[in-house]
PyMOL Python script that loads the backbone (N, CA, C, O; Angstrom):
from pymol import cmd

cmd.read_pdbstr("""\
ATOM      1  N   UNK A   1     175.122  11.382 -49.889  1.00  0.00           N
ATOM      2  CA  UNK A   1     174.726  10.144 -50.552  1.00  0.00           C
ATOM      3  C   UNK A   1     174.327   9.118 -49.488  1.00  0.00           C
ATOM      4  O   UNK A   1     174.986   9.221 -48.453  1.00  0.00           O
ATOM      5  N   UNK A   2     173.374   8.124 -49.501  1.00  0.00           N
ATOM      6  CA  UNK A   2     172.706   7.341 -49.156  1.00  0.00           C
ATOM      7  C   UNK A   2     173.612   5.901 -48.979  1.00  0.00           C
ATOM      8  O   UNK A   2     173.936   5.216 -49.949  1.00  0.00           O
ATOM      9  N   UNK A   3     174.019   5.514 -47.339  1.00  0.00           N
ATOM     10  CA  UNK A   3     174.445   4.683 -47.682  1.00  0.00           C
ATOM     11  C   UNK A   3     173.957   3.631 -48.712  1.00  0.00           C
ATOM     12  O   UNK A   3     172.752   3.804 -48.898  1.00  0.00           O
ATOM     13  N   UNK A   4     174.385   2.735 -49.357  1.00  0.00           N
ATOM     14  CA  UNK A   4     174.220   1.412 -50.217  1.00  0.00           C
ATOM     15  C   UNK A   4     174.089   0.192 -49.240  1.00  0.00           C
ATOM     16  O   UNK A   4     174.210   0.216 -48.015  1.00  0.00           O
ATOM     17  N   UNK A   5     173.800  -0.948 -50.099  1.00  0.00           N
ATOM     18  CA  UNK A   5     173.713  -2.326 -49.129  1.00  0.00           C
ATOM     19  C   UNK A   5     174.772  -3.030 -49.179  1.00  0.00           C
ATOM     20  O   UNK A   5     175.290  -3.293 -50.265  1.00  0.00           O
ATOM     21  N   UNK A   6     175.360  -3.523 -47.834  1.00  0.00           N
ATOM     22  CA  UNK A   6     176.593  -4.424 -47.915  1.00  0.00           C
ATOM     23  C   UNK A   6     176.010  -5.595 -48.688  1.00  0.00           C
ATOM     24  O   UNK A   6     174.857  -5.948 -48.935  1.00  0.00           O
ATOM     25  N   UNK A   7     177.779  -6.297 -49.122  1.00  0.00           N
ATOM     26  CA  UNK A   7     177.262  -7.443 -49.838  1.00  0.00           C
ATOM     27  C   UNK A   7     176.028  -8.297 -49.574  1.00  0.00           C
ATOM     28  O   UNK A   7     175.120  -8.666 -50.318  1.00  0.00           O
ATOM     29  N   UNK A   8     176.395  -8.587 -47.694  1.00  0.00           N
ATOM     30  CA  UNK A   8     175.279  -9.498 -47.117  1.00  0.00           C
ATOM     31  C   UNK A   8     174.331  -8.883 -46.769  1.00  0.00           C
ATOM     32  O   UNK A   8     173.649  -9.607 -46.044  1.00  0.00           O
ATOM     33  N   UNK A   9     173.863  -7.832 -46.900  1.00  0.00           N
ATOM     34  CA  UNK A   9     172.262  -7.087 -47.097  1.00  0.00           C
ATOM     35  C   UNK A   9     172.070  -7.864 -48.426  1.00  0.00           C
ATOM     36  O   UNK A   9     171.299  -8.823 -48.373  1.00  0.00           O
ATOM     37  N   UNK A  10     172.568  -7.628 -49.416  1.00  0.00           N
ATOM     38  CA  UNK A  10     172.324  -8.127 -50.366  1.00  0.00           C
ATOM     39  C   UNK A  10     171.858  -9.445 -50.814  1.00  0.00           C
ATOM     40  O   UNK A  10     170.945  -9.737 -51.586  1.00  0.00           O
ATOM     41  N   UNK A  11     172.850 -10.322 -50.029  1.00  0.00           N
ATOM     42  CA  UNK A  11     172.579 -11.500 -49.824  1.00  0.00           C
ATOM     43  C   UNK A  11     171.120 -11.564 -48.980  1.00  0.00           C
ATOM     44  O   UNK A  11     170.218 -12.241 -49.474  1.00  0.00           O
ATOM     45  N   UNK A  12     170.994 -11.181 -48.289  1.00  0.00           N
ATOM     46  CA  UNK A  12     169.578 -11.219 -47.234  1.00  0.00           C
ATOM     47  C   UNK A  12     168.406 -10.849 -48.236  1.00  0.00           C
ATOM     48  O   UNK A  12     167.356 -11.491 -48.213  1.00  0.00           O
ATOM     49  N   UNK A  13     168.584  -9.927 -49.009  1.00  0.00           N
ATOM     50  CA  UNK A  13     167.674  -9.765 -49.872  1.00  0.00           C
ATOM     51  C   UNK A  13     167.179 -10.406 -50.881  1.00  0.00           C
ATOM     52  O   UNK A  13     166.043 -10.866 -51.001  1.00  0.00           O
ATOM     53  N   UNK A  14     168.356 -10.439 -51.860  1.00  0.00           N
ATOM     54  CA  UNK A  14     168.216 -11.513 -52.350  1.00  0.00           C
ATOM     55  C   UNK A  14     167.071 -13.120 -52.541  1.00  0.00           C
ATOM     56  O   UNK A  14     166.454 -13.512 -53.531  1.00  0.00           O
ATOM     57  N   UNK A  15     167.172 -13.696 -51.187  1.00  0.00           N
ATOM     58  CA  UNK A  15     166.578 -14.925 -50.062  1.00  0.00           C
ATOM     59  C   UNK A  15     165.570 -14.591 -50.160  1.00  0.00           C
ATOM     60  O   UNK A  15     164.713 -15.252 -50.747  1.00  0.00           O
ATOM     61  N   UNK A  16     165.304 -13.172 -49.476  1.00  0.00           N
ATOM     62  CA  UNK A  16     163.925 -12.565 -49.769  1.00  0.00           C
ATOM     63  C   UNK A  16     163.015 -12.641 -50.587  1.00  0.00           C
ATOM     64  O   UNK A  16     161.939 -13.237 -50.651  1.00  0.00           O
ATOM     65  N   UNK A  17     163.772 -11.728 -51.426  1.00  0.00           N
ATOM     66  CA  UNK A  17     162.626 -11.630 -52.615  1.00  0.00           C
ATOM     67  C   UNK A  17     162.596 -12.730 -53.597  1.00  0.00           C
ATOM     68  O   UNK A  17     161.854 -12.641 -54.576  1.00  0.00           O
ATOM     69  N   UNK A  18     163.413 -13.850 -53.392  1.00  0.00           N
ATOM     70  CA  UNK A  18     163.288 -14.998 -54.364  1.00  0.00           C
ATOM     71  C   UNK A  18     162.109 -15.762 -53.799  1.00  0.00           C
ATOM     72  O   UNK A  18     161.416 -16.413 -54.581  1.00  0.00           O
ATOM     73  N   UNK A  19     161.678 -15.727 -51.844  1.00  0.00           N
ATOM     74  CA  UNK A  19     161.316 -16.704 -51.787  1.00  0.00           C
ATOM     75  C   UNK A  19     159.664 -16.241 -51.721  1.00  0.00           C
ATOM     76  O   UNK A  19     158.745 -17.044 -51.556  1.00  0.00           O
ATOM     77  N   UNK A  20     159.441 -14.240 -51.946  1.00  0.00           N
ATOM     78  CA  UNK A  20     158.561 -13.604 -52.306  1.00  0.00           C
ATOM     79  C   UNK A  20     157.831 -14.456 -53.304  1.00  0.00           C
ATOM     80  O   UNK A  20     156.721 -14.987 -53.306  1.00  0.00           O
ATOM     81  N   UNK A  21     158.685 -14.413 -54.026  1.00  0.00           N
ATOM     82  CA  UNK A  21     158.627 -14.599 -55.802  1.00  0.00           C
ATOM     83  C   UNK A  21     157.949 -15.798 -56.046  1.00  0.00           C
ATOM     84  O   UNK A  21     156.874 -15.912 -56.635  1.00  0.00           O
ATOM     85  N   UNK A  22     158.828 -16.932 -55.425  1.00  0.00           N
ATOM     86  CA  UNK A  22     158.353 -17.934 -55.364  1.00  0.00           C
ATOM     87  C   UNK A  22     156.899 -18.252 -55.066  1.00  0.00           C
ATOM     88  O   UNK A  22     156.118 -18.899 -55.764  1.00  0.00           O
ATOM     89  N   UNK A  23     156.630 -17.504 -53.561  1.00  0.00           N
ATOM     90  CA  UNK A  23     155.139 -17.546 -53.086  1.00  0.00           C
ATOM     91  C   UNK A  23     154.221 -17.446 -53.808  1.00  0.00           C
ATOM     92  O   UNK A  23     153.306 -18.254 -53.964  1.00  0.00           O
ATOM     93  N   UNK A  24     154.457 -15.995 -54.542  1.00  0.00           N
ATOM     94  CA  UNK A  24     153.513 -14.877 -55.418  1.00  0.00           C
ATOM     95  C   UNK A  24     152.826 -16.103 -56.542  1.00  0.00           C
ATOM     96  O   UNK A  24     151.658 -16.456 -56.708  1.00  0.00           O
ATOM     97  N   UNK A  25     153.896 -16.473 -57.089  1.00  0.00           N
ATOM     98  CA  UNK A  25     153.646 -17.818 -58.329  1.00  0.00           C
ATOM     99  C   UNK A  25     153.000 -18.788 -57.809  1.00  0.00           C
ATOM    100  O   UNK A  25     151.917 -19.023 -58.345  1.00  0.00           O
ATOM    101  N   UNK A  26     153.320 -19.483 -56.878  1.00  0.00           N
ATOM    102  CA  UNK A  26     152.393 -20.313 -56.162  1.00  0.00           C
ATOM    103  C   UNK A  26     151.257 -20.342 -55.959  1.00  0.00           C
ATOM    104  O   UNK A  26     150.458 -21.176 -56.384  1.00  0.00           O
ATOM    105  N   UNK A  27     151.055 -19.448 -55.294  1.00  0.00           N
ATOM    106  CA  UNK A  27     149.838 -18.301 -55.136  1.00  0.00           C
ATOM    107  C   UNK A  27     148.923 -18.483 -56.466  1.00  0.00           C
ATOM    108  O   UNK A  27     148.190 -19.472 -56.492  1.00  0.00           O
ATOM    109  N   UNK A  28     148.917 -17.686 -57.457  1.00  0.00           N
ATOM    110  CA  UNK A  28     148.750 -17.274 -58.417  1.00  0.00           C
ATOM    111  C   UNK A  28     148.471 -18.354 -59.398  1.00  0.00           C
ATOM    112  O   UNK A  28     147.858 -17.983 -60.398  1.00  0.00           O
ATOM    113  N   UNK A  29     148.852 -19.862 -59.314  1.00  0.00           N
ATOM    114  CA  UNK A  29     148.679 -20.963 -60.143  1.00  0.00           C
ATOM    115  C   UNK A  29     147.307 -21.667 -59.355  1.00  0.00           C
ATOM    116  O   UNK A  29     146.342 -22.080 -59.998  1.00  0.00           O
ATOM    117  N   UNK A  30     147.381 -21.718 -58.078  1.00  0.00           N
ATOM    118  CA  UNK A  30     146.947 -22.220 -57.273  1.00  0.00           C
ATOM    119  C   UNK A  30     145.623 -21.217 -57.670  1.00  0.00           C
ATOM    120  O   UNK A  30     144.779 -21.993 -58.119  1.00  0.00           O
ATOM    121  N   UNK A  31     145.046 -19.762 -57.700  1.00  0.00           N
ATOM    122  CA  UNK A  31     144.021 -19.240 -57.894  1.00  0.00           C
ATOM    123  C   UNK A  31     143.670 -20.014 -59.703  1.00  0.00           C
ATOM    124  O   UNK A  31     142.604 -20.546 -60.015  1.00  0.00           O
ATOM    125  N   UNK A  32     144.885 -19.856 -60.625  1.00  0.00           N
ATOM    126  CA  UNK A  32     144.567 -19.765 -61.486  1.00  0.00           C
ATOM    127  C   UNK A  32     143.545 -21.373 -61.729  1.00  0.00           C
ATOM    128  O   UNK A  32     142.529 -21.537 -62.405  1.00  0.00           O
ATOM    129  N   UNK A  33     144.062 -22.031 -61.160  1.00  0.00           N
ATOM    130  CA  UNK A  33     143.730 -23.400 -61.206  1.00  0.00           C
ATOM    131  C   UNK A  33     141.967 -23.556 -60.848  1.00  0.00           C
ATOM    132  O   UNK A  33     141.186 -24.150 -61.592  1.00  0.00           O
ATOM    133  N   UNK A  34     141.642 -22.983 -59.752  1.00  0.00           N
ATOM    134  CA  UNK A  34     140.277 -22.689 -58.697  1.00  0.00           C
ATOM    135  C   UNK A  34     139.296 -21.712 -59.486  1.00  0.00           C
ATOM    136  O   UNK A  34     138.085 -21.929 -59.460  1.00  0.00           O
ATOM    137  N   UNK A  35     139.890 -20.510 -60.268  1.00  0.00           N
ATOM    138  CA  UNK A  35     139.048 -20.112 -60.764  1.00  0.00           C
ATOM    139  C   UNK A  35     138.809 -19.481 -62.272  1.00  0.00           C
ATOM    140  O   UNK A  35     139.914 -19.318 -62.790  1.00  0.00           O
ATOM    141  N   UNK A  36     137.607 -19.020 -63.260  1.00  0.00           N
ATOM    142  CA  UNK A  36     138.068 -18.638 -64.308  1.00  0.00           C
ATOM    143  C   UNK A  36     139.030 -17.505 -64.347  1.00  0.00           C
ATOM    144  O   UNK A  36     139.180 -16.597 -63.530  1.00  0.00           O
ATOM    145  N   UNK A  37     139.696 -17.760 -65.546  1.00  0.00           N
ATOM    146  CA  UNK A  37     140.807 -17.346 -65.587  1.00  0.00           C
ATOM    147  C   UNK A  37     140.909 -15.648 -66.637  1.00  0.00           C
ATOM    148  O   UNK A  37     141.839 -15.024 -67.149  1.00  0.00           O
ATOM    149  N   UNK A  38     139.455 -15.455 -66.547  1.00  0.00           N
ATOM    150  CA  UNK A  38     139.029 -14.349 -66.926  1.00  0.00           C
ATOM    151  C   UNK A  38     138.395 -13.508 -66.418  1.00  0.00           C
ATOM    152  O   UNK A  38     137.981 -13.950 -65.347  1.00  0.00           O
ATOM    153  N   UNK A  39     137.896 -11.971 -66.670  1.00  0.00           N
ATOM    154  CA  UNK A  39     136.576 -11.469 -65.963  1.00  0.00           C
ATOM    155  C   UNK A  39     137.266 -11.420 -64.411  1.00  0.00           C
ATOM    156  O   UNK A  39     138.327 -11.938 -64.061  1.00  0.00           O
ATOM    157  N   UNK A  40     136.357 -10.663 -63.635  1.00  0.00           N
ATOM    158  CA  UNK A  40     136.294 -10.851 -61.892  1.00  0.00           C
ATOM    159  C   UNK A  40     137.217 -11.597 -61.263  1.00  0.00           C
ATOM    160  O   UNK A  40     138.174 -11.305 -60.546  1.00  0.00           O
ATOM    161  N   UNK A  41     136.610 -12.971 -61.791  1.00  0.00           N
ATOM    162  CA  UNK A  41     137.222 -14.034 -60.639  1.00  0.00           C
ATOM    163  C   UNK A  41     138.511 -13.793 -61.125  1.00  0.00           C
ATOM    164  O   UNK A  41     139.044 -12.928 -60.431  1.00  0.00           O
ATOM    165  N   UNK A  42     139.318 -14.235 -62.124  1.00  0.00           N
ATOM    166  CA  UNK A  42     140.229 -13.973 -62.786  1.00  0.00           C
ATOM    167  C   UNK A  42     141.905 -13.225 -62.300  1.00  0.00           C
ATOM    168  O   UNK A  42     143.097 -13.515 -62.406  1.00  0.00           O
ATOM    169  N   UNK A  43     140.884 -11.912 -61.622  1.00  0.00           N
ATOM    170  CA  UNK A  43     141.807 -11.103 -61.795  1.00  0.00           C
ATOM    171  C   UNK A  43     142.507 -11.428 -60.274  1.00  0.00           C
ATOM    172  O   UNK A  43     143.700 -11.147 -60.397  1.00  0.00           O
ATOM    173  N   UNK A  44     142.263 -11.868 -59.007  1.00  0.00           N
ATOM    174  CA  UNK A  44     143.110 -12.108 -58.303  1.00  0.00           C
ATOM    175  C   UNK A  44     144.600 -12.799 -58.605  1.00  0.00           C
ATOM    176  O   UNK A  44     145.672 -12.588 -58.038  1.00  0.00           O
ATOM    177  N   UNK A  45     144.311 -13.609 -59.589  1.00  0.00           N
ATOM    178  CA  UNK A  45     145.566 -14.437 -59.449  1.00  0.00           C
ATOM    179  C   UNK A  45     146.350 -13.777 -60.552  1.00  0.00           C
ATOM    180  O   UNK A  45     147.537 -14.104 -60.558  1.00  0.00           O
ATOM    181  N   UNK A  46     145.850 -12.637 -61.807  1.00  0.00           N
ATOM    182  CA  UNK A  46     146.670 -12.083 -62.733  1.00  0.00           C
ATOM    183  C   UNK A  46     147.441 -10.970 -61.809  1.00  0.00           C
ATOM    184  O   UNK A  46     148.662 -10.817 -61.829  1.00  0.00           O
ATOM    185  N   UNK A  47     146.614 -10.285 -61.071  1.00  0.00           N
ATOM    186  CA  UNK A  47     147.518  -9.865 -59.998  1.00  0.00           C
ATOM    187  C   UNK A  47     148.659 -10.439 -59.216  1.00  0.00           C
ATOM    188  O   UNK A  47     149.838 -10.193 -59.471  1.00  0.00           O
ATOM    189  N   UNK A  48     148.286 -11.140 -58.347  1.00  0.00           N
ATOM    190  CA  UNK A  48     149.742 -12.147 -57.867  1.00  0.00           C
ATOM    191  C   UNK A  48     150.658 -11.847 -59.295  1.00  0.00           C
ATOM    192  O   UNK A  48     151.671 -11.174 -59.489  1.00  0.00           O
ATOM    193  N   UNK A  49     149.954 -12.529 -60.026  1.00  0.00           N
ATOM    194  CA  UNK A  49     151.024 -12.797 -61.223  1.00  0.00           C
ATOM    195  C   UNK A  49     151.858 -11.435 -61.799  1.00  0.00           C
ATOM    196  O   UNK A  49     152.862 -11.537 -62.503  1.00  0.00           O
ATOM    197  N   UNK A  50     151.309 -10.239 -61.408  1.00  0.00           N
ATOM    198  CA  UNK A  50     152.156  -9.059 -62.043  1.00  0.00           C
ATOM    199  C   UNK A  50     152.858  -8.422 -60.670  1.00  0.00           C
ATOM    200  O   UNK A  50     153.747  -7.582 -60.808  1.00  0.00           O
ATOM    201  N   UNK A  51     152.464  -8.814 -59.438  1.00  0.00           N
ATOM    202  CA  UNK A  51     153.201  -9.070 -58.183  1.00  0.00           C
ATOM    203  C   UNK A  51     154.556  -9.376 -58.559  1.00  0.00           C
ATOM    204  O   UNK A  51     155.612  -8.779 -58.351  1.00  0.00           O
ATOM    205  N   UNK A  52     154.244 -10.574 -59.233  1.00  0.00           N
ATOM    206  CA  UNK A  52     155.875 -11.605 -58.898  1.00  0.00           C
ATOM    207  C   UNK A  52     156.367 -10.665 -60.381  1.00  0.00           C
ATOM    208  O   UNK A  52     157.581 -10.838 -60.494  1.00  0.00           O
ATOM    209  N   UNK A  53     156.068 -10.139 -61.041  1.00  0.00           N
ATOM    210  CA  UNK A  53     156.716 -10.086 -61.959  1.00  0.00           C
ATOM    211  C   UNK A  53     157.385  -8.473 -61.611  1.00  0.00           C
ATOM    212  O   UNK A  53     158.234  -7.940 -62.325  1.00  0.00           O
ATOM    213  N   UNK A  54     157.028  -8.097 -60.853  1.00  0.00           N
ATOM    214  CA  UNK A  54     157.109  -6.542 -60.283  1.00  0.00           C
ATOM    215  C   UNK A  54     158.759  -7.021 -59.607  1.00  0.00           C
ATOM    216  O   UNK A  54     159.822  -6.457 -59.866  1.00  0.00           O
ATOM    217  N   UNK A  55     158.559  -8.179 -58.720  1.00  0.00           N
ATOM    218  CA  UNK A  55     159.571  -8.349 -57.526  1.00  0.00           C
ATOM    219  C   UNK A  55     160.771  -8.991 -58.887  1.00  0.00           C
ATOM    220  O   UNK A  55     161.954  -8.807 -58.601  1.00  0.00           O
ATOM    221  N   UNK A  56     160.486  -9.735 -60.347  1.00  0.00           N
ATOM    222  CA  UNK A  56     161.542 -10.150 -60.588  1.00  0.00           C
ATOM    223  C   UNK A  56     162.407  -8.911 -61.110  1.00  0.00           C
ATOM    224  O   UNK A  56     163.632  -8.807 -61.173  1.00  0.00           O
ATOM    225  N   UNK A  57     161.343  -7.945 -61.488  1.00  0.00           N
ATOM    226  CA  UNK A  57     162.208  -6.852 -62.259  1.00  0.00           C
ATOM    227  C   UNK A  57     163.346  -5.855 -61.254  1.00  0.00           C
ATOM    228  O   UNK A  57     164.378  -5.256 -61.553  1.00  0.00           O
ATOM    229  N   UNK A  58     162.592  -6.019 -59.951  1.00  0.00           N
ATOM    230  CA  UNK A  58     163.626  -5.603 -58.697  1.00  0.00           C
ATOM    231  C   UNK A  58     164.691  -6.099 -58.438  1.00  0.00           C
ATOM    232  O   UNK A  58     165.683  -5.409 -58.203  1.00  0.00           O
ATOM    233  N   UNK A  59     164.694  -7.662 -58.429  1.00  0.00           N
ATOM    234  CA  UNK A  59     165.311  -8.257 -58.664  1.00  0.00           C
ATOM    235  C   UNK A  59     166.572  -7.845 -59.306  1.00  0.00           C
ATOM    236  O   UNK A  59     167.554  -7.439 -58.684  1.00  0.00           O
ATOM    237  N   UNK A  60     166.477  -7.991 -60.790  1.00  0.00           N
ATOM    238  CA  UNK A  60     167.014  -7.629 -62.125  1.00  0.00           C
ATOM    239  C   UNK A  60     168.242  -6.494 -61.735  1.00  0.00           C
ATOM    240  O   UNK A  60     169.472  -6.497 -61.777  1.00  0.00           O
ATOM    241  N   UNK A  61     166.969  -5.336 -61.256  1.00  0.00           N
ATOM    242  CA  UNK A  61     167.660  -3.855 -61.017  1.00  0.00           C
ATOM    243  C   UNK A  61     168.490  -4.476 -60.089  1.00  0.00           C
ATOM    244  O   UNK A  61     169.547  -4.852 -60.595  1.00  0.00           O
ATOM    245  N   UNK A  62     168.344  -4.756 -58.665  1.00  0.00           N
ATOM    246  CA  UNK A  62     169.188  -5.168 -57.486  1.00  0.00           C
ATOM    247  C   UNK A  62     170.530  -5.632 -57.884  1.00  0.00           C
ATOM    248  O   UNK A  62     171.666  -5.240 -57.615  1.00  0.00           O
ATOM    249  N   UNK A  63     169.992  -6.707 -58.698  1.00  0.00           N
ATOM    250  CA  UNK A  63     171.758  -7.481 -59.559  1.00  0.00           C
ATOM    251  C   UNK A  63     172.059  -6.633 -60.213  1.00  0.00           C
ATOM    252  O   UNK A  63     173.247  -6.833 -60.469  1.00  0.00           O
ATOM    253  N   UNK A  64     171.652  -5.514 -60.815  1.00  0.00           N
ATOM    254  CA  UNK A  64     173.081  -4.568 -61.569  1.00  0.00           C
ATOM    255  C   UNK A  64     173.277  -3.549 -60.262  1.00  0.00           C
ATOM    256  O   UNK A  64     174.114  -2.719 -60.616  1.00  0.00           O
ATOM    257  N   UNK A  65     172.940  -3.332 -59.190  1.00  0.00           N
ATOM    258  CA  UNK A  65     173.770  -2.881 -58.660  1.00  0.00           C
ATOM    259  C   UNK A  65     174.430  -3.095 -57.443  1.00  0.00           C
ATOM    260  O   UNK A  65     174.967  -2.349 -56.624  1.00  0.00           O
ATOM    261  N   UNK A  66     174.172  -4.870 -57.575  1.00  0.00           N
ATOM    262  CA  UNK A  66     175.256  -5.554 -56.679  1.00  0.00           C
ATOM    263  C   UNK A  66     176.786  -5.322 -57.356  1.00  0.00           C
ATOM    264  O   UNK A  66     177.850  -5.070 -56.791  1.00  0.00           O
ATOM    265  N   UNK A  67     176.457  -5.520 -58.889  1.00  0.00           N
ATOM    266  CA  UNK A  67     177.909  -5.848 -59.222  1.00  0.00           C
ATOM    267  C   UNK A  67     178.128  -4.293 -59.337  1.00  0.00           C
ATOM    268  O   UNK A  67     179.316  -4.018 -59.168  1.00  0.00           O
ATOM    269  N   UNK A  68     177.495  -3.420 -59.526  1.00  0.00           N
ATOM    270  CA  UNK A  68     178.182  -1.937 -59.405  1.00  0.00           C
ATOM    271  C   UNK A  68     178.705  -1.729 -57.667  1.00  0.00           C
ATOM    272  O   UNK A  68     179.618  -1.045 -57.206  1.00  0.00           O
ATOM    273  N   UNK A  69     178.193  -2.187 -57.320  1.00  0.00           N
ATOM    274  CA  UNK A  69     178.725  -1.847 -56.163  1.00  0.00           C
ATOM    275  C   UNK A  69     179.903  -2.931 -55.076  1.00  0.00           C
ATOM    276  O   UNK A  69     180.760  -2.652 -54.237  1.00  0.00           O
ATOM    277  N   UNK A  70     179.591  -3.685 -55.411  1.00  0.00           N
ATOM    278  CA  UNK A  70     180.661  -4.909 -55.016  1.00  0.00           C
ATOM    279  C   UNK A  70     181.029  -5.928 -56.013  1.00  0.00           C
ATOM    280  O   UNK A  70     180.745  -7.093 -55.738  1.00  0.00           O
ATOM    281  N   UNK A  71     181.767  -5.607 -57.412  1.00  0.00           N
ATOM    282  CA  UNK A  71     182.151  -6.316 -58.043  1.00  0.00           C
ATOM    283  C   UNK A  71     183.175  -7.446 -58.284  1.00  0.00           C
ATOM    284  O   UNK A  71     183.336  -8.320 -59.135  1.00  0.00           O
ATOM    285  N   UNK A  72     183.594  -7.172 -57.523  1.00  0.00           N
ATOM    286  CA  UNK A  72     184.609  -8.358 -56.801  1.00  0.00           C
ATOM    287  C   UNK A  72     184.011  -9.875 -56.101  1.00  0.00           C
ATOM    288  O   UNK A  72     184.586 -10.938 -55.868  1.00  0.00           O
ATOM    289  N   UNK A  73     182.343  -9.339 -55.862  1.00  0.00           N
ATOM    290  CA  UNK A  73     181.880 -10.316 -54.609  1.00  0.00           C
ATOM    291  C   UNK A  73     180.633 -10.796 -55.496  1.00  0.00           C
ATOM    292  O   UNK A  73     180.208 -11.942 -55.352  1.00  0.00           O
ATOM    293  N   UNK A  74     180.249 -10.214 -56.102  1.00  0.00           N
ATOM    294  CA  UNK A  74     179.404 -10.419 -57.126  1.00  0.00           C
ATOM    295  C   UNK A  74     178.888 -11.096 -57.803  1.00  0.00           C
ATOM    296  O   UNK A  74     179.462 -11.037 -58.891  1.00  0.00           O
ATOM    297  N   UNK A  75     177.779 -12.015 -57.837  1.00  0.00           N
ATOM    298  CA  UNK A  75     177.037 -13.471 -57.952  1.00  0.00           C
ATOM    299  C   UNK A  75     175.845 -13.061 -58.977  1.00  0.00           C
ATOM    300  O   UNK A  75     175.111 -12.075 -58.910  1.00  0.00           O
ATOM    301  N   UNK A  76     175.858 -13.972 -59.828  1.00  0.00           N
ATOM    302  CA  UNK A  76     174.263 -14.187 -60.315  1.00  0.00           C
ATOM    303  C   UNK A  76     173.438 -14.801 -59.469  1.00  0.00           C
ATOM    304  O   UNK A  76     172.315 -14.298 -59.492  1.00  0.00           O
ATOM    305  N   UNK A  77     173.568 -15.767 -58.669  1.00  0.00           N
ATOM    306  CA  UNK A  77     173.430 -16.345 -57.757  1.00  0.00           C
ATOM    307  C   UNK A  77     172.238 -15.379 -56.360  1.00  0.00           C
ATOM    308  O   UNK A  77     171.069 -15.560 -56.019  1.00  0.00           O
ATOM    309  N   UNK A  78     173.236 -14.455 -55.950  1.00  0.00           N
ATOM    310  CA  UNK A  78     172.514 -13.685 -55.670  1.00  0.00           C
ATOM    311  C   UNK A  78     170.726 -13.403 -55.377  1.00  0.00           C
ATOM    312  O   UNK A  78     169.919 -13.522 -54.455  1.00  0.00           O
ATOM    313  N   UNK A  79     170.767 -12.824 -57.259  1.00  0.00           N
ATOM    314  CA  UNK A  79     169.211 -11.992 -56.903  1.00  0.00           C
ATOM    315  C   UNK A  79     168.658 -13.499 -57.831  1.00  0.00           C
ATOM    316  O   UNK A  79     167.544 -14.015 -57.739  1.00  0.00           O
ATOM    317  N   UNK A  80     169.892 -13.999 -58.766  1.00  0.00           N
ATOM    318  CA  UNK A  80     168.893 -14.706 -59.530  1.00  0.00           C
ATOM    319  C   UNK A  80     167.998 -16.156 -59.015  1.00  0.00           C
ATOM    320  O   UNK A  80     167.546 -16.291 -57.879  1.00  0.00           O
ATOM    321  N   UNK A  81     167.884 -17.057 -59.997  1.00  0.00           N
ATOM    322  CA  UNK A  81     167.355 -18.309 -59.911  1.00  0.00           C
ATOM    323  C   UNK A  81     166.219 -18.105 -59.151  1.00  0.00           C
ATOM    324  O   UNK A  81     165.862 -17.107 -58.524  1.00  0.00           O
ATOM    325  N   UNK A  82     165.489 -19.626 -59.351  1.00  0.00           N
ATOM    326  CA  UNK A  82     163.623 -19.520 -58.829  1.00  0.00           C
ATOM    327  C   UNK A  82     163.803 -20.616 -57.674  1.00  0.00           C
ATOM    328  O   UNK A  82     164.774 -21.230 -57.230  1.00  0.00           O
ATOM    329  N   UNK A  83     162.479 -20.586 -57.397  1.00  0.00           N
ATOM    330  CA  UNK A  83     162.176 -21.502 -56.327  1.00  0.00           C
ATOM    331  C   UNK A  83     162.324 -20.667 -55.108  1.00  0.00           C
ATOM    332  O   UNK A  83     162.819 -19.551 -54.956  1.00  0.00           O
ATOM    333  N   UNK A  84     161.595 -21.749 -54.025  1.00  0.00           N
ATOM    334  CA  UNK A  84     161.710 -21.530 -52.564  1.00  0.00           C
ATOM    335  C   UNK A  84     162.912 -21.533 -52.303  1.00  0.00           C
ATOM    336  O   UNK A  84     163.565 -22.470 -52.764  1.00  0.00           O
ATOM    337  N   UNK A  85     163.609 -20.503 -51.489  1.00  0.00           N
ATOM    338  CA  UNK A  85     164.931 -20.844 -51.076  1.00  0.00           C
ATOM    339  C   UNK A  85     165.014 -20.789 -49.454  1.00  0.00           C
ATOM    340  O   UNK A  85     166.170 -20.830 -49.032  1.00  0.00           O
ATOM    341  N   UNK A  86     163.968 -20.702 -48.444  1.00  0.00           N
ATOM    342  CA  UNK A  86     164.117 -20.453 -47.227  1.00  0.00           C
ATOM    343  C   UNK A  86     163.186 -22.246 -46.614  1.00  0.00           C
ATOM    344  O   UNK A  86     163.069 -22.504 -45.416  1.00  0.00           O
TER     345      UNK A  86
END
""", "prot")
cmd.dss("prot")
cmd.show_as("cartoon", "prot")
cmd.util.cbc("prot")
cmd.orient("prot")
């Protein structure tokens, strides 16, 4: 078996991919804003947008198996909540 991630991998990750997440959306409002929001031009920023939505569902997964795996230490905190966090 494959080691797993210590809590504070977790934590590191976590940081990560929130502040991914964050970007991706940013990103992605910022196209949506600049160009039509259909067709061609469009599709850059619906991308970003299924980007971030890719990283929240990792996310998601990640938090059920923080608490499977360190349930004692175990945060929503963690993988959840938005925004820039770095």
């Amino acid at each position: 078996m494959k080691p797993r991630l210590t809590f504070e991998e977790h934590v590191e990750m976590g940081v990560a991919l929130r502040s991914l997440d964050y970007e991706l959306l940013e990103r992605s409002v910022v196209l949506a804003n600049a160009y039509p929001r259909s067709g061609p031009p469009g599709e850059p920023a619906q991308l970003l947008a299924e980007a971030s939505e890719t990283i929240r569902k990792a996310r998601r997964m990640l938090e059920d198996a923080l608490y499977e795996e360190h349930p004692r230490l175990a945060d929503t905190s963690v993988y959840g909540g938005t925004g820039e966090v770095r």
